[in-house]
N, C-alpha and C positions, 0 to 999 in steps of 0.2 A: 334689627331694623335694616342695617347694611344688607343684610341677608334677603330679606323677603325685597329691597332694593334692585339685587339680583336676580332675583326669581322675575320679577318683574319685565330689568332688562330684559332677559334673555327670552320671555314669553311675548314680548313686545315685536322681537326680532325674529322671532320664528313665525309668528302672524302676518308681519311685514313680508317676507319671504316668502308663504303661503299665498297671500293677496298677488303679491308679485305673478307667484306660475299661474294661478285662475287667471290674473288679467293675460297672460301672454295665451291662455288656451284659449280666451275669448275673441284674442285681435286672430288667434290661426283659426278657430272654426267659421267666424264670419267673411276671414277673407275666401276660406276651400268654398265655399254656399256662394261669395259674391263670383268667383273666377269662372271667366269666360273659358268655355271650350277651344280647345287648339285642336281638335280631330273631327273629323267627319266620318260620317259612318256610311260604310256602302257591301252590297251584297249583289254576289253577282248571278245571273241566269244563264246555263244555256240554253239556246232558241233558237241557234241555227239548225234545221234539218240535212244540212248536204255537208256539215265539218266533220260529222264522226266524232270519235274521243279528241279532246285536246288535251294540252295543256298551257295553262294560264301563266303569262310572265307579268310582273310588275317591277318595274322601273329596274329589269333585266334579272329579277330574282325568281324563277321558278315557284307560285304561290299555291295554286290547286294545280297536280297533277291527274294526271286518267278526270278527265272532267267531262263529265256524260250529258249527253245530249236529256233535258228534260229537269238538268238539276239546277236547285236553287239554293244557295248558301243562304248561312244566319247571317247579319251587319256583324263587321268586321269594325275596328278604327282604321283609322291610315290620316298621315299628319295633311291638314287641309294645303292644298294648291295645286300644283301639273303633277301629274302621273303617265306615262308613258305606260299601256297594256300591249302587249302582243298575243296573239292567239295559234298557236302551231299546232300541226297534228302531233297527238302520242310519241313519244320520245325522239323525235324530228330535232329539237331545238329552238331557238329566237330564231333563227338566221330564215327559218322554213317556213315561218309567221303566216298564217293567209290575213292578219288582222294587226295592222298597226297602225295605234288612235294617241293623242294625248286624252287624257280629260280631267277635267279642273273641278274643285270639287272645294265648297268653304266650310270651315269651321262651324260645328254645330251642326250641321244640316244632316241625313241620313238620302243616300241613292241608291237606286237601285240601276244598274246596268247589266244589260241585256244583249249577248253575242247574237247578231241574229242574219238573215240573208242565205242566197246560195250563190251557185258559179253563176247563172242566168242573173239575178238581183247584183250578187257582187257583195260581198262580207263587209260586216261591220261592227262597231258598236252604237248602242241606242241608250242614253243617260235617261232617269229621271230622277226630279227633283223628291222625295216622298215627304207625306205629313202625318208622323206616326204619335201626336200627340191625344189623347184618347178622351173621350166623352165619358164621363163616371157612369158606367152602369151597361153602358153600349157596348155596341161592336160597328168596327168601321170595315166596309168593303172595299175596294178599288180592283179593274179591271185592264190590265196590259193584253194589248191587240199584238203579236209577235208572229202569227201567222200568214206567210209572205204571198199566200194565194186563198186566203178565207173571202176578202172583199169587205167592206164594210159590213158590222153587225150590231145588233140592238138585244136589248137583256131586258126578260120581265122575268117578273116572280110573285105571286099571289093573282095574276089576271093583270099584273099593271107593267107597262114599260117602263122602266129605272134608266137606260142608257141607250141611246138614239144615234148609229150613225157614225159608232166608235170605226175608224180606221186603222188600218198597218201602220205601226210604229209609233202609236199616241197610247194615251190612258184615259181612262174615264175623270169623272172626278169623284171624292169620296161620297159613300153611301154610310149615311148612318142609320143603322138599323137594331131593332131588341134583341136581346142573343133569343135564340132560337135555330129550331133546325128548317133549312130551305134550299127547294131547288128554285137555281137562276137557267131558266131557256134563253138560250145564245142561238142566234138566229142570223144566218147569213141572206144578208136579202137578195145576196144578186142572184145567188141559188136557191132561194126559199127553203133550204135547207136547216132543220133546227136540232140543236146537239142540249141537251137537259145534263146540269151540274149541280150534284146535291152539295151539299156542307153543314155542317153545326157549327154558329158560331157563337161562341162564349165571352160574354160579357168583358169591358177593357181587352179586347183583343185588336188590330188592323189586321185586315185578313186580304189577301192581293190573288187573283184569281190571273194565272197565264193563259195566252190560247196561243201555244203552240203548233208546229206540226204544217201539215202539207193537206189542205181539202182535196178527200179522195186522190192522196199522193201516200208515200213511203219515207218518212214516219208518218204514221196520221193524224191528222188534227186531233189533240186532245187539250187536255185543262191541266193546268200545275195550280198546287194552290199553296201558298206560303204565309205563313202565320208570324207575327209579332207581338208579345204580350207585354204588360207592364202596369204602370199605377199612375192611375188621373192623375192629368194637372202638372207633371213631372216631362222639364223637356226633355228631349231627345226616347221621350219613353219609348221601348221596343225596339231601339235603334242604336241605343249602345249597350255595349256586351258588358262594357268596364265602368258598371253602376257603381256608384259614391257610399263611400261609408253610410249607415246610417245616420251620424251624426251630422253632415253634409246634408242631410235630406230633411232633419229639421229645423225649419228657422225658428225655434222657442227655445233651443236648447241654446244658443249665445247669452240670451235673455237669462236663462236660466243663472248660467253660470255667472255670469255678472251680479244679477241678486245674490247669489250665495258668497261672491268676493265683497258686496257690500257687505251681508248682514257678518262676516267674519272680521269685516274692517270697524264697523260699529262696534261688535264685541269688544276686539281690542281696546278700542278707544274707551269703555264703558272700564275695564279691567285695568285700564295704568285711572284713568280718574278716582277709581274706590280704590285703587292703591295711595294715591295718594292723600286719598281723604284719612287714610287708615294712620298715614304718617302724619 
């Protein structure tokens, strides 16, 4: 009797012990699901026509070197608040910078900025705020005006005008549309001038359309197009690189675990009661 006594304790205590790590994996999975974001996400463009190659500094660290005119990084993290960017020619240095900005940027949110200007305009940077969270089944458009002599321009696509009047240094707002393949005609009014941009876009995607370049200048206006994928309903979707465990991604799995450190704690308790009924 002393014996199966023992068996008891020690079954009791290994149970308890057990209950124990489920409850602590339960309070760590729903705190990783409930914790706020401390990074922001941002990707940068270049869009200046008159800088040539650069290279990008942040907060004095050399980040993209040989940075080509036309190119668009993926979202990056970087901890939300002031950043200091400088913009210098090819292996020039900070000190050579034609481009120095702070820009402030908050936790959770995804931006996109944009190097753009020439020696006549006067170099800069251009922030926007982006909203890469995604419509189940859709695909989202958006259009950056960075073309420092296009002039105001408007966008159809199927016979119908979608964006009215977009300017230098603004964005549209988003376009939600069925994935499918489409050209948008960009249409510069003050030149009556119209440039046709094909693209396929593929469902949960945000798809961001540049109009860079120089109308009838050296680079020439063209189109950059930068893609962001990810999964409905999930923030910062598209916008952060440094996506969460999947256990983080579902909220039933606390739930879960919790049922199962119940029904294990039940057991126990059922397992010392018919022991002791036994005694």
């Amino acid at each position: 009797m002393k014996t199966l006594q023992r068996c008891v304790s020690i079954l009791g205590s290994r149970v308890a012990m057990l209950v124990g790590i489920l409850a602590l994996v339960l309070f760590s999975s729903a705190s990783a699901f409930a914790a706020p974001a401390d990074n922001a996400y941002v990707r940068v463009v270049h869009a200046s026509p008159a800088a040539g190659t650069v290279d990008v500094f942040v907060d004095g660290t050399k980040l993209l070197p040989n940075f080509t005119f036309g190119t668009v990084t993926d979202y990056v993290a970087v901890p939300a608040g002031s950043h200091k960017i400088q913009v210098a020619p090819a292996g020039k240095g900070a000190d050579a910078a034609v481009i120095n900005e702070t820009v402030s940027v908050e936790a959770g949110v995804p931006y996109t900025v944009a190097a753009i200007g020439t020696k006549d305009t006067g170099f800069g940077l251009q922030a926007f705020a982006d909203n890469n969270l995604l419509s189940g089944g859709m695909a989202k458009v958006r259009v950056y005006h960075l073309s420092p002599n296009a002039g105001p321009v408007n966008v159809a696509t199927g016979g119908n005008t979608v964006i009215t009047g977009l300017t230098y240094k603004n964005a549209s707002d988003y376009l939600t549309v069925p994935p499918a393949s489409y050209t948008f005609n960009v249409t510069a009014t003050q030149a009556n001038a119209t440039v046709p941009v094909s693209a396929t876009l593929k469902d949960n995607t945000v798809n961001s359309v540049f109009a860079i370049g120089l109308y009838k200048g050296d680079p020439a206006l063209k189109f950059v197009l930068g893609v962001a994928t990810g999964v409905p309903g999930m923030p910062q979707t598209g916008s952060n690189p440094n996506v969460a465990a999947p256990a983080s991604n579902n909220p039933a799995l606390p739930w879960f675990i919790g049922a199962v450190a119940l029904i294990i704690a039940g057991a126990a308790g059922y397992t010392v009661r018919f022991a002791r009924a036994k005694h």
